[in-house]
FIKOLZA-1660 file (N, C-alpha, C; in steps of 0.1 Angstrom, whole numbers, plus 5000, padded with zeros to 4 digits):
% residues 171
   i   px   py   pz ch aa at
   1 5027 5523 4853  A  X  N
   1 5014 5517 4855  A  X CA
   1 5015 5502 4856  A  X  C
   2 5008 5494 4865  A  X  N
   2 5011 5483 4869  A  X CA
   2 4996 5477 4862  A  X  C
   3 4996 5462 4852  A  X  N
   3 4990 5459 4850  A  X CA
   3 4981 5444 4857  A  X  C
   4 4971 5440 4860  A  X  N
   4 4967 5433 4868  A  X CA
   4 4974 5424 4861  A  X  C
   5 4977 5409 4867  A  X  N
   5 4986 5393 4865  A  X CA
   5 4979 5382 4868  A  X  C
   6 4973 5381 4861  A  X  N
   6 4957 5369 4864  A  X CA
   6 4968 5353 4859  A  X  C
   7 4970 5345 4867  A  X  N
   7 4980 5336 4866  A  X CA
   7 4968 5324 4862  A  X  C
   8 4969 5314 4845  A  X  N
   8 4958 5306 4844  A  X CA
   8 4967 5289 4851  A  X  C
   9 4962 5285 4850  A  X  N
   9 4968 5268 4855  A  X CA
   9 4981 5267 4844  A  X  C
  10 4977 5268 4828  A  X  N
  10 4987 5267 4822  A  X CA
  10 5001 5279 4827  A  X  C
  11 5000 5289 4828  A  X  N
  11 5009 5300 4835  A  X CA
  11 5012 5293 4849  A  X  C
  12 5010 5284 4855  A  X  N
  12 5013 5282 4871  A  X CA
  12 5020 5272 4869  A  X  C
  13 5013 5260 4857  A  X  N
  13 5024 5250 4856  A  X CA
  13 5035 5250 4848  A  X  C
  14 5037 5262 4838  A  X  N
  14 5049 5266 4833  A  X CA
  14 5057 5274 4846  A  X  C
  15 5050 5280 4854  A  X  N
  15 5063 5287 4866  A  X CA
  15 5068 5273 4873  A  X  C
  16 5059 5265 4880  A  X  N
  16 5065 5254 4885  A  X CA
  16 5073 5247 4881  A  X  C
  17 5072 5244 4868  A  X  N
  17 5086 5232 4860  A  X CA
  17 5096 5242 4861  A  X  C
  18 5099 5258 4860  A  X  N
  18 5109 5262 4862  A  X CA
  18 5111 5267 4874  A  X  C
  19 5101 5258 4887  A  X  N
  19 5111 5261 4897  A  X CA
  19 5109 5277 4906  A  X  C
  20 5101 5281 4895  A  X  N
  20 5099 5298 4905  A  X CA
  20 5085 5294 4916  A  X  C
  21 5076 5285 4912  A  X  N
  21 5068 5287 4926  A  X CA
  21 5063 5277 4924  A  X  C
  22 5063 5268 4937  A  X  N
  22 5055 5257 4945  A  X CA
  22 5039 5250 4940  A  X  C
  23 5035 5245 4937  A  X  N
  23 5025 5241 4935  A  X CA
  23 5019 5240 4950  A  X  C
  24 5003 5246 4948  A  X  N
  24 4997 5248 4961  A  X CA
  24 4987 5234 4961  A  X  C
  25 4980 5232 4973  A  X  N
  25 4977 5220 4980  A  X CA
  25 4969 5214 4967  A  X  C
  26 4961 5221 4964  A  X  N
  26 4949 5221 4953  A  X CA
  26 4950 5216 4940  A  X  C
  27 4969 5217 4935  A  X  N
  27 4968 5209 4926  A  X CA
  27 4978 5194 4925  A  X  C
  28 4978 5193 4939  A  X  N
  28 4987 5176 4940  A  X CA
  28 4974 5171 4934  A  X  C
  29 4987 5159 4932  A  X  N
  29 4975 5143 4921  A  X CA
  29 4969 5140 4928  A  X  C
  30 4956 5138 4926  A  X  N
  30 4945 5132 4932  A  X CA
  30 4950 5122 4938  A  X  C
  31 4941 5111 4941  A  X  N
  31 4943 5096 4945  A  X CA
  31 4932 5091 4945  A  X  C
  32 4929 5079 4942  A  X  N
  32 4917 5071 4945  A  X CA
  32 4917 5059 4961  A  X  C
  33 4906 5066 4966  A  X  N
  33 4900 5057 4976  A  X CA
  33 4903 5045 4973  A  X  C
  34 4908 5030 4980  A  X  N
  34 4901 5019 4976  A  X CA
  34 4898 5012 4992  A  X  C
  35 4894 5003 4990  A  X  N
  35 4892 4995 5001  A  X CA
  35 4901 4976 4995  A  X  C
  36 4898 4968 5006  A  X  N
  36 4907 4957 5001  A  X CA
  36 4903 4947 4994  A  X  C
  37 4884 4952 4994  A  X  N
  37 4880 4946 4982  A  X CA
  37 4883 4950 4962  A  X  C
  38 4889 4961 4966  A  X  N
  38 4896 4965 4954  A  X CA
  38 4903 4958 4945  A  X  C
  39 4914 4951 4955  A  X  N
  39 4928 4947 4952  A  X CA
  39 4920 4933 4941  A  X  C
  40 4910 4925 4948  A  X  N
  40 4902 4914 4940  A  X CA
  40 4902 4920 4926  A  X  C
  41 4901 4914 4918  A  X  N
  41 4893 4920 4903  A  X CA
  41 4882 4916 4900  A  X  C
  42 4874 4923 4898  A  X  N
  42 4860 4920 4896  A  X CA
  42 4856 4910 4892  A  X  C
  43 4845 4903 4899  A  X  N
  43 4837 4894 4895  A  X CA
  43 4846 4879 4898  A  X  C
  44 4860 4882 4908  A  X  N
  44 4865 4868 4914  A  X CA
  44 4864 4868 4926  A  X  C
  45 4860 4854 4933  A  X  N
  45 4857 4853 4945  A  X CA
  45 4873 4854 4958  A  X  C
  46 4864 4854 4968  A  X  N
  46 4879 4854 4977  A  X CA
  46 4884 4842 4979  A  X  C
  47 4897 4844 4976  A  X  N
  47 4905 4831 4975  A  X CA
  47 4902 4823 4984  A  X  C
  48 4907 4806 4986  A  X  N
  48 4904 4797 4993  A  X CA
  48 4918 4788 4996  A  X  C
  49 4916 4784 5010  A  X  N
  49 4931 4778 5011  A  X CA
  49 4926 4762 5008  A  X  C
  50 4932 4757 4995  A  X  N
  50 4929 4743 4989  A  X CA
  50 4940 4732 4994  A  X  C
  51 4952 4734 4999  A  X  N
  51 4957 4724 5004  A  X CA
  51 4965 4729 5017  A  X  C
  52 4974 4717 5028  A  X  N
  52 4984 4717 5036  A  X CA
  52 4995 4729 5034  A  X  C
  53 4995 4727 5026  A  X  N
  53 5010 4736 5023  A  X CA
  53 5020 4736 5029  A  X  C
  54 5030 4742 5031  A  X  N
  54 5042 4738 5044  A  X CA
  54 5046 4747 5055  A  X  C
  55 5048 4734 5061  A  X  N
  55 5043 4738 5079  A  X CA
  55 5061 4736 5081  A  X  C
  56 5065 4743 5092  A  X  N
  56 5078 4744 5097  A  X CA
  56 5073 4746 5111  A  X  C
  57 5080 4731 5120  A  X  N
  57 5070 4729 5135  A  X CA
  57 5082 4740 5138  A  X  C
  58 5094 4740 5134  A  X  N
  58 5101 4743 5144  A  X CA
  58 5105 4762 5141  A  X  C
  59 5099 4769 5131  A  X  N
  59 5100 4783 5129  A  X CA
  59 5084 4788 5136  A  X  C
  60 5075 4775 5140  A  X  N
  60 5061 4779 5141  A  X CA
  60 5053 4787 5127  A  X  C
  61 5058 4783 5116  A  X  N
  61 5048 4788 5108  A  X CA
  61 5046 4779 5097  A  X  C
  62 5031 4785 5092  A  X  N
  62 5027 4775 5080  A  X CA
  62 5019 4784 5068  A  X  C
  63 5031 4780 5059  A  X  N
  63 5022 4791 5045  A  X CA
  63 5013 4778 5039  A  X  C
  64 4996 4782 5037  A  X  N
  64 4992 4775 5031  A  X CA
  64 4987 4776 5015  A  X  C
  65 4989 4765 5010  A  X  N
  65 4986 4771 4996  A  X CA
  65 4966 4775 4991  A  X  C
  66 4971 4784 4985  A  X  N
  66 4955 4788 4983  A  X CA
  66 4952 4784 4966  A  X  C
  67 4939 4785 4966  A  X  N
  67 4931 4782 4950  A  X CA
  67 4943 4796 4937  A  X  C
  68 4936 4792 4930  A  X  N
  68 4945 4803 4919  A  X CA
  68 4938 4818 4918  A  X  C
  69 4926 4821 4922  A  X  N
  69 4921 4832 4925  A  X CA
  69 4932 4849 4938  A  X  C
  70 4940 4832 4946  A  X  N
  70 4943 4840 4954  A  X CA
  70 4959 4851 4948  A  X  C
  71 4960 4847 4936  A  X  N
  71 4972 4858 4930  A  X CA
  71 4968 4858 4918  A  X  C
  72 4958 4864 4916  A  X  N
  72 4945 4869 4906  A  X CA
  72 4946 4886 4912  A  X  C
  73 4953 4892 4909  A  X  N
  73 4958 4910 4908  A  X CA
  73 4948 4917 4902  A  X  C
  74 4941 4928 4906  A  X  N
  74 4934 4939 4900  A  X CA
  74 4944 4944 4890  A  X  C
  75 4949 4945 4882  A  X  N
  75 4956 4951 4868  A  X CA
  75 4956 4967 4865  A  X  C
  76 4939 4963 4872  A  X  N
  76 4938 4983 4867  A  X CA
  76 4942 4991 4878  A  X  C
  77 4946 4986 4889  A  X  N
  77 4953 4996 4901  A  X CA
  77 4970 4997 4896  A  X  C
  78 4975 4994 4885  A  X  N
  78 4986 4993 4882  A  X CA
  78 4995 5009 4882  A  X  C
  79 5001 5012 4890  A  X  N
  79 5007 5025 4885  A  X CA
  79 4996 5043 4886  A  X  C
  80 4983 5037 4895  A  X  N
  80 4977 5046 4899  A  X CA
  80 4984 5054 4912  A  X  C
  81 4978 5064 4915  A  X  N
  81 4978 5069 4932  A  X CA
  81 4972 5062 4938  A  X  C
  82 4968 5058 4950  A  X  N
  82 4954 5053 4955  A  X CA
  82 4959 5059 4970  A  X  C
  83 4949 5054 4977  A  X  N
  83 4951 5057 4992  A  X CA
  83 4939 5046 4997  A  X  C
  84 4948 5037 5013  A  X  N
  84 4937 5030 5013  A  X CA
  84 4943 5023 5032  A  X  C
  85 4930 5018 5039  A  X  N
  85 4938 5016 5051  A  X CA
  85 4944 5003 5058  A  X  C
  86 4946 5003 5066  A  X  N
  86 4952 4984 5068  A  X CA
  86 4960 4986 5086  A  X  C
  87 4972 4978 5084  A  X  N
  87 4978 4976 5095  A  X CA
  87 4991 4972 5089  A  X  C
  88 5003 4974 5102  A  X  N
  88 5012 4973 5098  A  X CA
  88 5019 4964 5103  A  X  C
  89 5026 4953 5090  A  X  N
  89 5037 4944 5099  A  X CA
  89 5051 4947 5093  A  X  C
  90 5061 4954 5104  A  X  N
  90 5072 4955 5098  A  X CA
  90 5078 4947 5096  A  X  C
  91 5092 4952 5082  A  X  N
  91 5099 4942 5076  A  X CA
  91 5111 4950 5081  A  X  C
  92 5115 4964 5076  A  X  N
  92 5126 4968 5081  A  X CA
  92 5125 4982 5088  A  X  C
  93 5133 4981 5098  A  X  N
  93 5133 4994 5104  A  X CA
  93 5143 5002 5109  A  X  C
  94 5144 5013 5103  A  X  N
  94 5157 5023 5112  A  X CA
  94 5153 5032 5121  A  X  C
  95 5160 5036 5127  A  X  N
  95 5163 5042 5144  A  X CA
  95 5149 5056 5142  A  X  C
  96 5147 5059 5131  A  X  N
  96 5133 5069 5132  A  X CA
  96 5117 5061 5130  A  X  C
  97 5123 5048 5125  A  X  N
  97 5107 5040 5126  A  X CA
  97 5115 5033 5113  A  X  C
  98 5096 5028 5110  A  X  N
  98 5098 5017 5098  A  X CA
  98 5094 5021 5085  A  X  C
  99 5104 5016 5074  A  X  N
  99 5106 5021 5065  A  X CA
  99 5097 5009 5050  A  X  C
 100 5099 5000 5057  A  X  N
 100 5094 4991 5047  A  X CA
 100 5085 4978 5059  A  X  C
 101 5076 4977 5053  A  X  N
 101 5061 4972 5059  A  X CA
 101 5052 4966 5052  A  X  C
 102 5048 4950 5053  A  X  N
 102 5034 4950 5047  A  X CA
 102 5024 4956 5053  A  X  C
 103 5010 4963 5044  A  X  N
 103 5002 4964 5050  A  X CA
 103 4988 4953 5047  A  X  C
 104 4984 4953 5057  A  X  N
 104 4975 4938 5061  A  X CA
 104 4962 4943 5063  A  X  C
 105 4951 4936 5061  A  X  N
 105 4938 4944 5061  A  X CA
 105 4933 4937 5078  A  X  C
 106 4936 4933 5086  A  X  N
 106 4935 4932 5101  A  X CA
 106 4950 4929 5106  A  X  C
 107 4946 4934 5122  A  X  N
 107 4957 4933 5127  A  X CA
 107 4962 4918 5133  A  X  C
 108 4971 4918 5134  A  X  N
 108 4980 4907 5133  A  X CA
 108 4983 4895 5121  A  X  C
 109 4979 4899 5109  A  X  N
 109 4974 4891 5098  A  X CA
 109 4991 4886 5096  A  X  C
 110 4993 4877 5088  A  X  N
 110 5009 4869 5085  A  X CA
 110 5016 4869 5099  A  X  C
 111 5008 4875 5107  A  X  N
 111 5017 4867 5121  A  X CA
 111 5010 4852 5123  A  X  C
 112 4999 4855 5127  A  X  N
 112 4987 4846 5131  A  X CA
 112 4979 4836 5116  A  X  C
 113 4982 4829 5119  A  X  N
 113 4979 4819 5108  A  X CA
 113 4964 4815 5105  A  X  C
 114 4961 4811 5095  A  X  N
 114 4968 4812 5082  A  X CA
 114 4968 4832 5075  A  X  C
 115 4977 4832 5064  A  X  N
 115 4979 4847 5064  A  X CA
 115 4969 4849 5052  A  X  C
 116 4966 4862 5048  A  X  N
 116 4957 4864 5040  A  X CA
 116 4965 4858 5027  A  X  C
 117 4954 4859 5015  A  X  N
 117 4961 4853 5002  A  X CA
 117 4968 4865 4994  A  X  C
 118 4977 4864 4985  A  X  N
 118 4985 4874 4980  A  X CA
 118 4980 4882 4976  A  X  C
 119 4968 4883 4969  A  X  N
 119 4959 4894 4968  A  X CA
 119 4955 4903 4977  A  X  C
 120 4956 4903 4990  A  X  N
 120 4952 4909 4999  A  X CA
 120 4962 4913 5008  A  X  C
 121 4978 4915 5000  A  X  N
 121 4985 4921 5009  A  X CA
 121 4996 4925 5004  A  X  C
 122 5000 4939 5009  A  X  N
 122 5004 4949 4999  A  X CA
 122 5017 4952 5004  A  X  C
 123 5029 4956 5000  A  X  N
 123 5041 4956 5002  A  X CA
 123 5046 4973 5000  A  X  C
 124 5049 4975 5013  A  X  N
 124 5051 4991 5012  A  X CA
 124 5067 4996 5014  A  X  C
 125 5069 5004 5010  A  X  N
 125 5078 5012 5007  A  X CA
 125 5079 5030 5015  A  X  C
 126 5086 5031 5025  A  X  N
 126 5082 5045 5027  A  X CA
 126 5095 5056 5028  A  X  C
 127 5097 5065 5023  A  X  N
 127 5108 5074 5021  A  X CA
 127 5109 5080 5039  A  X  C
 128 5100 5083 5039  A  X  N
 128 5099 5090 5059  A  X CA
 128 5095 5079 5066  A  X  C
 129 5104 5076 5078  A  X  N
 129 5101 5061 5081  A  X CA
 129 5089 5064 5093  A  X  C
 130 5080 5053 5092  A  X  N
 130 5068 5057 5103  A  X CA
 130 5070 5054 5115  A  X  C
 131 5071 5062 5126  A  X  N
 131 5071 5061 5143  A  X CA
 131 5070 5041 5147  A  X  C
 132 5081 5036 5151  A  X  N
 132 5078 5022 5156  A  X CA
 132 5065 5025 5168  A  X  C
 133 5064 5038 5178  A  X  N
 133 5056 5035 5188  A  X CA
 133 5041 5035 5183  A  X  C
 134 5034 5038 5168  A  X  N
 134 5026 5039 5162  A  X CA
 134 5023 5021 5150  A  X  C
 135 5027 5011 5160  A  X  N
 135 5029 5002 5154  A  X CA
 135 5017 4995 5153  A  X  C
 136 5011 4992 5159  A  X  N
 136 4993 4986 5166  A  X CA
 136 4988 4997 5157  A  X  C
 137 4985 5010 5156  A  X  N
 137 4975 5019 5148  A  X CA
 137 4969 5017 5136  A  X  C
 138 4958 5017 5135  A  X  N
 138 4948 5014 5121  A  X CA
 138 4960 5026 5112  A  X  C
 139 4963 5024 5101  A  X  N
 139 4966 5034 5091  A  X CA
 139 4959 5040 5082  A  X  C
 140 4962 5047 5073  A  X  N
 140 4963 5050 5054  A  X CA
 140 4975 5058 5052  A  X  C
 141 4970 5051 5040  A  X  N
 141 4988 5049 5030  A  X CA
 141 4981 5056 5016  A  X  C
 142 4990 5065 5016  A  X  N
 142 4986 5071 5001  A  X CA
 142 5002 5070 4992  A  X  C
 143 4999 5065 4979  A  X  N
 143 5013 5062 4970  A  X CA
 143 5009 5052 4957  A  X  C
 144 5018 5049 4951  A  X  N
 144 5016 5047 4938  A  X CA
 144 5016 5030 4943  A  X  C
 145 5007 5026 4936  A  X  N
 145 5001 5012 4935  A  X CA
 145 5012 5008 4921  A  X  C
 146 5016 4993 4922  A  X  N
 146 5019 4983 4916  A  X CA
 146 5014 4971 4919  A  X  C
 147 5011 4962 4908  A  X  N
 147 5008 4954 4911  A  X CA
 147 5021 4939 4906  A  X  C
 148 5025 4937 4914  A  X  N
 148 5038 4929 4911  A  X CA
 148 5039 4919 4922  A  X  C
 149 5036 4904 4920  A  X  N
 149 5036 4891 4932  A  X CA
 149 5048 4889 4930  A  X  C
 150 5053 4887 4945  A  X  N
 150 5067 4884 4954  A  X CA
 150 5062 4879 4960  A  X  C
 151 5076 4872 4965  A  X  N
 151 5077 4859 4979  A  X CA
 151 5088 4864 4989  A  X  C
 152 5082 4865 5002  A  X  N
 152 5087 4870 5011  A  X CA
 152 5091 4858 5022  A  X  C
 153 5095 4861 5037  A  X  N
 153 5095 4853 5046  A  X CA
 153 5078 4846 5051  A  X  C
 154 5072 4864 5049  A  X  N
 154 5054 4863 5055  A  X CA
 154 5055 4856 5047  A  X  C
 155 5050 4857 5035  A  X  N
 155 5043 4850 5025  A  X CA
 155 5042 4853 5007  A  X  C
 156 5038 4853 5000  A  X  N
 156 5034 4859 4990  A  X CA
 156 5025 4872 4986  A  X  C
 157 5030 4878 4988  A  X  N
 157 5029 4893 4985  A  X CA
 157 5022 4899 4973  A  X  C
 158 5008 4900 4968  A  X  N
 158 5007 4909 4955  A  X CA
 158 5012 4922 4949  A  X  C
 159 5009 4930 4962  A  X  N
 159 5009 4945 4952  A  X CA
 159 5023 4950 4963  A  X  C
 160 5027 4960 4954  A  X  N
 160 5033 4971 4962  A  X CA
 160 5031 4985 4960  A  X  C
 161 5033 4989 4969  A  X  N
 161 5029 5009 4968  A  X CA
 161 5043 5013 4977  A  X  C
 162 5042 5023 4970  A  X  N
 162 5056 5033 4969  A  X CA
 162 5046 5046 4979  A  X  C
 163 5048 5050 4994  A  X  N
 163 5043 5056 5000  A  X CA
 163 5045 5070 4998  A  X  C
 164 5037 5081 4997  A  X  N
 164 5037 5096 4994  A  X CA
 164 5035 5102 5008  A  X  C
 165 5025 5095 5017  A  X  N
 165 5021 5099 5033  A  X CA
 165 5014 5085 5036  A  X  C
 166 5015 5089 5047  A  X  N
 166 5011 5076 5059  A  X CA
 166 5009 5087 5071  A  X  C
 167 4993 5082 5076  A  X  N
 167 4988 5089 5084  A  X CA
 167 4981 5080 5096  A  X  C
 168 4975 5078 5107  A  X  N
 168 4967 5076 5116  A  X CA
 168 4955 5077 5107  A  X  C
 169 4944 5064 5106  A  X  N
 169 4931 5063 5104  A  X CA
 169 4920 5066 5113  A  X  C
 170 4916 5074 5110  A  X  N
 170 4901 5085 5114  A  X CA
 170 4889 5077 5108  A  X  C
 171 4882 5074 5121  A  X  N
 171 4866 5074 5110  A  X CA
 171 4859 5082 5105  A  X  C
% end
């Protein structure tokens, strides 16, 4: 006689850590929505570029220095999931696409001067590298937020996220 096997969450996530069966769509980690007003921390304004900063006639670029607001990090996005959209400027790429990218909240942003302030630009990381012919495309990026300021060639960098998927943005 066969007795019915009513499997509760705790029974599913004991079979899964040993590996007998998959975890189904329903119970991956959430993620939180943000937008790029997020990355701000509440109740500070958007940075301001206060001085010259330095210009290189001959690389054609100029990092300008901003007020102190502008590497003023949300804290509480530290080590969350999030998922959120932007554009992409690659940093490095192999022969399946690009693997490491800032993402920028408009397109051509740290090309086209001045670049946004460190707050407002996120340093990605992607294990599956994204199609180079999908380079111009609006994105979202879902993956684990940090919040850690670096200096790059673009510029000063706030956050980074560790990419889980990267998809084509839908309205």
């Amino acid at each position: 006689m066969m007795k019915n096997l009513t499997l509760t969450r705790r029974h599913f996530g004991l079979l899964a850590a040993a590996g007998i069966v998959a975890p189904a769509r329903g119970f991956a980690q959430p993620y939180r929505e943000i937008t790029w007003d997020d990355l701000i921390p509440p109740g500070v304004p958007y940075s301001e570029i206060i001085a010259d900063g330095e210009k290189d006639e001959v690389n054609d670029t100029w990092s300008p220095i901003f007020d102190e607001n502008g590497v003023k990090l949300n804290t509480a996005l530290n080590g969350q999931v999030i998922r959120m959209p932007g554009y992409i400027i690659p940093l490095e790429t192999v022969a399946d696409g690009v693997t490491e990218f800032v993402l920028v909240p408009y397109v051509g942003a740290c090309i086209h001067v001045p670049p946004p302030p460190p707050n407002q630009l996120v340093f990605v990381t992607a294990k599956n590298p994204w199609p180079s012919d999908n380079l111009w495309d609006a994105i979202w990026v879902t993956g684990q937020m940090s919040t850690n300021l670096r200096s790059t060639d673009l510029g000063d960098i706030g956050y980074e996220l560790a990419a889980l998927n990267i998809e084509i943005y839908e309205w």
